[in-house]
VOFI-880104 format. One record per residue: residue number from 1; x, y, z of N, C-alpha, C in turn. Coordinates in nm, 2 decimals. Each point is the difference from the previous one (the first is absolute). Layout:
// residues N
<rec i="NUM" n_u="X" n_v="Y" n_w="Z" ca_u="X" ca_v="Y" ca_w="Z" c_u="X" c_v="Y" c_w="Z"/>
...
END
This chain:
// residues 51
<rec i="1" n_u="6.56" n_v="-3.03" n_w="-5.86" ca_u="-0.06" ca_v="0.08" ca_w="-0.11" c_u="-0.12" c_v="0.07" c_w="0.05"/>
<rec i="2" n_u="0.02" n_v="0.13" n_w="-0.04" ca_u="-0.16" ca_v="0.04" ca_w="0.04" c_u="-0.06" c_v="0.01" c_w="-0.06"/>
<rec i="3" n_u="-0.17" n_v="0.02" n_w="0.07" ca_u="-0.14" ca_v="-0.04" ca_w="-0.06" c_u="-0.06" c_v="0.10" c_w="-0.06"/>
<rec i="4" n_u="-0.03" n_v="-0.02" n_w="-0.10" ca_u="-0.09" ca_v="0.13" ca_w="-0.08" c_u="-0.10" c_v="0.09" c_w="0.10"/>
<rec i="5" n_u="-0.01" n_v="0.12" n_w="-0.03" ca_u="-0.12" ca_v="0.04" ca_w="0.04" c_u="-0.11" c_v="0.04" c_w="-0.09"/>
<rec i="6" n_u="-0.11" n_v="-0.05" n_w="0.06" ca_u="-0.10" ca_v="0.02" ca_w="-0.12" c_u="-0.09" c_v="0.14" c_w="0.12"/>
<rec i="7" n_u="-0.01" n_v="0.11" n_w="-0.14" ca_u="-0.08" ca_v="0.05" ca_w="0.05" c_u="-0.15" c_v="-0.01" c_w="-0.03"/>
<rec i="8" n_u="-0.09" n_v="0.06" n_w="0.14" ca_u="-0.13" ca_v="-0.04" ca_w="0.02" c_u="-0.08" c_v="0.10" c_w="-0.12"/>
<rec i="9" n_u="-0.07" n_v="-0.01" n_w="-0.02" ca_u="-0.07" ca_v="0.10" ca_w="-0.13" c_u="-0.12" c_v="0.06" c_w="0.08"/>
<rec i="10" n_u="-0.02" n_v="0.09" n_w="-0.05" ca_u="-0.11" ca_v="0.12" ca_w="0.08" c_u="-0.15" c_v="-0.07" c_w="-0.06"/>
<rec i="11" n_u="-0.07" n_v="-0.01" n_w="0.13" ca_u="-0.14" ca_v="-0.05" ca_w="-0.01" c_u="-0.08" c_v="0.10" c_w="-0.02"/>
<rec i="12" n_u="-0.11" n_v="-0.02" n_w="-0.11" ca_u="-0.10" ca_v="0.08" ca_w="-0.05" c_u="-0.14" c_v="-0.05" c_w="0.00"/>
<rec i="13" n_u="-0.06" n_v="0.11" n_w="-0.02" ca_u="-0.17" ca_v="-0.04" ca_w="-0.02" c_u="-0.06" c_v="-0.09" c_w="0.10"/>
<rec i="14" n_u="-0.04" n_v="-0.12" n_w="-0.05" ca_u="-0.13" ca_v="-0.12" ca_w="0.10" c_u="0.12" c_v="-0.05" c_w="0.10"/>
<rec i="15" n_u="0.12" n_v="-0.03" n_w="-0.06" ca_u="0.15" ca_v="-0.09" ca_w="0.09" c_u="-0.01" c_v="0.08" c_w="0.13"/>
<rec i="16" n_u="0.02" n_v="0.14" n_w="-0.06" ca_u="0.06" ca_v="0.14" ca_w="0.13" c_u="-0.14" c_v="-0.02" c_w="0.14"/>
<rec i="17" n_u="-0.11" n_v="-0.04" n_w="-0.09" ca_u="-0.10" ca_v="0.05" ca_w="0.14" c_u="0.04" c_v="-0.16" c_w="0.07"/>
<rec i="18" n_u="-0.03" n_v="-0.08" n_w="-0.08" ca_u="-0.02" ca_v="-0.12" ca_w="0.12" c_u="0.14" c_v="0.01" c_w="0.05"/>
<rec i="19" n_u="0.14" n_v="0.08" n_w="0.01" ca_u="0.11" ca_v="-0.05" ca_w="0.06" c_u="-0.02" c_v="0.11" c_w="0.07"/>
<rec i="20" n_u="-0.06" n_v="0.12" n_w="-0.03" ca_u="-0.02" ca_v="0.08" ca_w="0.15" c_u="-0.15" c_v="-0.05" c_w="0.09"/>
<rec i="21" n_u="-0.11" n_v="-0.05" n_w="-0.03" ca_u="-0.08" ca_v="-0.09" ca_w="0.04" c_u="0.09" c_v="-0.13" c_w="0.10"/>
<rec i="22" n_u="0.11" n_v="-0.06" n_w="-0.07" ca_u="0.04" ca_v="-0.07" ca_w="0.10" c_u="0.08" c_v="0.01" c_w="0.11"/>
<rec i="23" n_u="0.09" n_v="0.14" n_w="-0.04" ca_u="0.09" ca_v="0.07" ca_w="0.09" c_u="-0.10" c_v="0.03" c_w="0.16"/>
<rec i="24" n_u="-0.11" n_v="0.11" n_w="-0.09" ca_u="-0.04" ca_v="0.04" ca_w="0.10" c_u="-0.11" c_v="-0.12" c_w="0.12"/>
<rec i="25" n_u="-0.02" n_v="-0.09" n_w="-0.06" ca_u="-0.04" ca_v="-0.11" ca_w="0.09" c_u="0.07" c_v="-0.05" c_w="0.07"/>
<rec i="26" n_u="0.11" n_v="-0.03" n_w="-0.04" ca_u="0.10" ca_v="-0.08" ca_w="0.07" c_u="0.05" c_v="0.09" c_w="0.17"/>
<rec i="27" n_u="-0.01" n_v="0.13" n_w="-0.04" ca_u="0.01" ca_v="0.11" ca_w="0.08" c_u="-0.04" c_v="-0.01" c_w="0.14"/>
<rec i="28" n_u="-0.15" n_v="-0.05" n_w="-0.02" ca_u="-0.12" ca_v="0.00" ca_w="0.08" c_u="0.01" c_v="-0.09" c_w="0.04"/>
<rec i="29" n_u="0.02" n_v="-0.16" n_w="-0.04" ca_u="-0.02" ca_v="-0.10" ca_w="-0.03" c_u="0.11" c_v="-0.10" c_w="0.12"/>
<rec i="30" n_u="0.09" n_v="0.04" n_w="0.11" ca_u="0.04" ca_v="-0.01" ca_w="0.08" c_u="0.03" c_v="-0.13" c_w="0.11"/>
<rec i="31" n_u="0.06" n_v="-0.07" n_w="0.04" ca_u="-0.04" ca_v="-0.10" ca_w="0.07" c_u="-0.02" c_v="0.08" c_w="0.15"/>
<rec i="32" n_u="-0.06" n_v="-0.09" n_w="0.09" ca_u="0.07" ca_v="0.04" ca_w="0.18" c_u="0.08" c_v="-0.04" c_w="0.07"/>
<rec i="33" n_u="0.03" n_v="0.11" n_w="0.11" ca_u="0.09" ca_v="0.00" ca_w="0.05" c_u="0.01" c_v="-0.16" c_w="0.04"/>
<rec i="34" n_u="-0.09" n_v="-0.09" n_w="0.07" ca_u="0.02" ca_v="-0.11" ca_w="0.01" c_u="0.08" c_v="-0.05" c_w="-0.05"/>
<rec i="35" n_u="-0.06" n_v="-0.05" n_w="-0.15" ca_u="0.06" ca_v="-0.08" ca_w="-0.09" c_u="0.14" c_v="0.04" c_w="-0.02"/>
<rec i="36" n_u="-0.01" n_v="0.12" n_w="-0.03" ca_u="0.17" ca_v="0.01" ca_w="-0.03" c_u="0.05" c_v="-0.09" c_w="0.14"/>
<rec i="37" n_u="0.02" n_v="0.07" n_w="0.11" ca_u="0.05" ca_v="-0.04" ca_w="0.09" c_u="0.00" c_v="-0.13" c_w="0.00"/>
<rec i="38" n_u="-0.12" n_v="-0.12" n_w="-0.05" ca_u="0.04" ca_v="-0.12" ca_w="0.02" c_u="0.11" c_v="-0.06" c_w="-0.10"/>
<rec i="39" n_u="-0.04" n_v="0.07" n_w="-0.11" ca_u="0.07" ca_v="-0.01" ca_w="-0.17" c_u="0.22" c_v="-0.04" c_w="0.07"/>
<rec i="40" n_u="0.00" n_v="0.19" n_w="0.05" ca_u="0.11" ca_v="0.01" ca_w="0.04" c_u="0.08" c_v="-0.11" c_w="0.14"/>
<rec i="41" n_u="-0.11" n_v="-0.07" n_w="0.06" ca_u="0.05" ca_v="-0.07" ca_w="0.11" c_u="0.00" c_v="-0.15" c_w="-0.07"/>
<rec i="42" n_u="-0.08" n_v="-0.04" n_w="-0.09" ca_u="0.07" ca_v="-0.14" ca_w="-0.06" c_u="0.09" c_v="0.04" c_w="-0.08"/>
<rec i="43" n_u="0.06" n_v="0.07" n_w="-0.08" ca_u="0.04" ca_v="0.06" ca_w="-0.05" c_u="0.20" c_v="-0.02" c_w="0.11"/>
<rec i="44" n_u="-0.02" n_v="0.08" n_w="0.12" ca_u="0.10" ca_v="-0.01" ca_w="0.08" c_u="0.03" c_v="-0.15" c_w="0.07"/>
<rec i="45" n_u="-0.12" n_v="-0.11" n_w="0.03" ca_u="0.04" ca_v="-0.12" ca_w="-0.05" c_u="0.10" c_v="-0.10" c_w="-0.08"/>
<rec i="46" n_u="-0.03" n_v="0.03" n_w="-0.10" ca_u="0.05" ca_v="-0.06" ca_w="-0.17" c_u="0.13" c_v="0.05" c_w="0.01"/>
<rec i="47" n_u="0.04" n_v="0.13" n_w="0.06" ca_u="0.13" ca_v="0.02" ca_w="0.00" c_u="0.03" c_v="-0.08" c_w="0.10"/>
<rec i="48" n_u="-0.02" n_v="0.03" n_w="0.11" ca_u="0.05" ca_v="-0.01" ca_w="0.12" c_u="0.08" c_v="-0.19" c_w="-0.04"/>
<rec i="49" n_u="-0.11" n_v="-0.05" n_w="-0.09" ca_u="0.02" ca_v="-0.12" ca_w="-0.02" c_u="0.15" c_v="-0.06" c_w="-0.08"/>
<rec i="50" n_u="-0.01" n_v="0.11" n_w="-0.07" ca_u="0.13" ca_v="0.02" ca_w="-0.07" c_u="0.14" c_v="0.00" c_w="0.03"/>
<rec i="51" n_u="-0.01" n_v="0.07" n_w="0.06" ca_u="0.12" ca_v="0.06" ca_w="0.10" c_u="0.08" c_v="-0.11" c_w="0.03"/>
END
């Protein structure tokens, strides 16, 4: 059976700034290359374990 779709409703006024306020931080807001890299290598672990 399929699932409804709900649509999302257009953001206004005080809602609109803080969700472009959080967009655009999140932007900036970036991890490093490090961490990813470690993120992605336990990550290939957990599989590997799987397998």
């Amino acid at each position: 059976m399929a699932t409804t779709i709900k649509i999302t409703p257009v953001v206004k006024g005080n809602e609109s700034k803080r969700f472009n306020t959080a967009i655009s931080s999140s932007k900036t807001n970036k991890i490093s290359e490090e961490k990813k890299a470690k993120i992605f290598s336990l990550v290939s672990k957990v599989m590997a374990k799987k397998a």
